[in-house]
N, C-alpha and C positions, 0 to 999 in steps of 0.2 A: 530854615523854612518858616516863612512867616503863617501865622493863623489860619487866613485865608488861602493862600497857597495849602495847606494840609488839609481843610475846610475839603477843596473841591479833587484833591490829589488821593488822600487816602482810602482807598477801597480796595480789596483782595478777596482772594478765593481760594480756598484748598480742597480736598477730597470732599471734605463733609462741614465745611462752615464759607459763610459769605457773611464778609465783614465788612459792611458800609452805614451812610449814614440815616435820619430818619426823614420821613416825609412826615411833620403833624398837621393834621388838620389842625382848621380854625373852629370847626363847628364843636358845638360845646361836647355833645354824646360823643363822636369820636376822638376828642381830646380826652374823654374820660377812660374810653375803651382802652385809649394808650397808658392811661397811668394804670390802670389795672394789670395788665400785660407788665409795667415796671416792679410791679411790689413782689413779686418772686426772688428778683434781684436786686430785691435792697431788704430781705429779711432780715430779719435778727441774726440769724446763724449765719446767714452769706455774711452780714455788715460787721461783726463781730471783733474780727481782724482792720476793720477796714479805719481812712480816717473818722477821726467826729461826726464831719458833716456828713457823712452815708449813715449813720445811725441813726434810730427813732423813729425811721419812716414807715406809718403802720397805717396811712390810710393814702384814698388818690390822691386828695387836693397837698399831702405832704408828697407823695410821689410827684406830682407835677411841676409844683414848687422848688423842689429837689433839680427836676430835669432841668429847669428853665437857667435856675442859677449855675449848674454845672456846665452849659453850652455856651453862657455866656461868658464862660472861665478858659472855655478848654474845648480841645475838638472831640464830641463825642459821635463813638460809632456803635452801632448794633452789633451784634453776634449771635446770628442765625443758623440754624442748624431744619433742612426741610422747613424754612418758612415756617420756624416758629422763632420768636426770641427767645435765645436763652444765656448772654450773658451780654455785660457790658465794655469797653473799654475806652479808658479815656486816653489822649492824647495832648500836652502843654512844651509847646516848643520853647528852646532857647535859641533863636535865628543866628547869637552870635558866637555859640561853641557848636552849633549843626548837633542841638540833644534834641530830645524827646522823654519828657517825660511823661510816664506811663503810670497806667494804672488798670485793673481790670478786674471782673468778677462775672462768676456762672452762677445759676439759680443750684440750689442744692440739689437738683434730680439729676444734677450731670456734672456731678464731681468725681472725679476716681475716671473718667470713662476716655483720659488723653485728649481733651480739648484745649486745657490751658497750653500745653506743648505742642500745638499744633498750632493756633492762635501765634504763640511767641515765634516757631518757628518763622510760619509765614508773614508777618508782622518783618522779625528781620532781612526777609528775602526783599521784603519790600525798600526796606532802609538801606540795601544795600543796592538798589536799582538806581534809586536817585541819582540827580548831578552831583548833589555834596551829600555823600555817604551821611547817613545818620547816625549817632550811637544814641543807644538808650539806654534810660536812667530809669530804675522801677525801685519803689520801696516797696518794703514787708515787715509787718510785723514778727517779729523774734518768735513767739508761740507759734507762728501760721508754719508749723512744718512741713508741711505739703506744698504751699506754697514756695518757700525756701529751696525745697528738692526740684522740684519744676525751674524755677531759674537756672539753677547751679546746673541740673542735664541739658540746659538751652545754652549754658555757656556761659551763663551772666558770671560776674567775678562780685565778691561782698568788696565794697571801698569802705567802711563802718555804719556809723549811727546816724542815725536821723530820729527827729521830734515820736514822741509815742509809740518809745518801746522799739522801732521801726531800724530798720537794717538799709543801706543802700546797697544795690546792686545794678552793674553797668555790664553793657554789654557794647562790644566795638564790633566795625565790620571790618574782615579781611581785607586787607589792603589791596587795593583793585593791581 
């Protein structure tokens, strides 16, 4: 699936999260209002685990700055729960093995509370809707145990190491 094709394709819904993409204004205050609403989830404690470039972001204009270059990398979606954001996730295709690679995080008020497994769940319900079945490819850091447990109950399989301590994990769909 190319860029654009997942750009305007990927959006879902479960019980309690709606997972799509953002509308930013252009005006300068509600550009700001956005990165503000970002810096939850891009804390120190969320960014921790996460790569490089998610770390350090302690104010808007590095928040915004952040968003701008990650969108222009990779398909980013919100993670809504009641119309508020509270996590991210990104999405970088390989158009010619049909992957996805993934990546995500929740602002710390709503860890422990079964979003990330819910998120992954319906995330794969979606990759396996598709014309050409998607598998996904997420890394994790080695520490992020939580993280780690969460894949491995979604099903994901470890394939080994990757850059920064980091673990791969893949996840295929049932064979139609």
């Amino acid at each position: 699936m190319q860029h654009q094709e997942l750009e305007k394709a990927c959006q879902f819904r479960t019980a309690r999260l709606n997972v799509k993409g953002f509308a930013i204004a252009s005006c300068k205050k509600q550009r700001r209002a956005f990165g503000n609403r970002l810096l939850p989830l891009l804390a120190p404690e969320v960014s921790l685990y996460l790569p490089p470039n998610w770390q350090g972001i302690e104010d808007i204009e590095s928040a915004l700055g952040w968003f701008d270059k990650i969108s222009s990398e990779a398909t980013l979606r919100g993670i809504w729960h009641h119309d508020r954001l509270i996590g991210l996730l990104v999405l970088a295709s390989e158009p010619a093995s049909h992957t996805l690679h993934i990546g995500y995080c929740f602002a710390k008020d709503y860890w422990g509370l079964g979003f990330a497994f819910e998120l992954l769940s319906a995330l794969q319900h979606w990759c396996h809707r598709q014309p050409d079945s998607l598998t996904l490819l997420a890394g994790v850091d080695k520490r992020n145990i939580a993280s780690v447990r969460v894949l491995e109950k979604a099903g994901f399989i470890a394939l080994g190491s990757a850059p920064f301590q980091a673990s791969l994990y893949q996840w295929q769909p049932p064979l139609h």
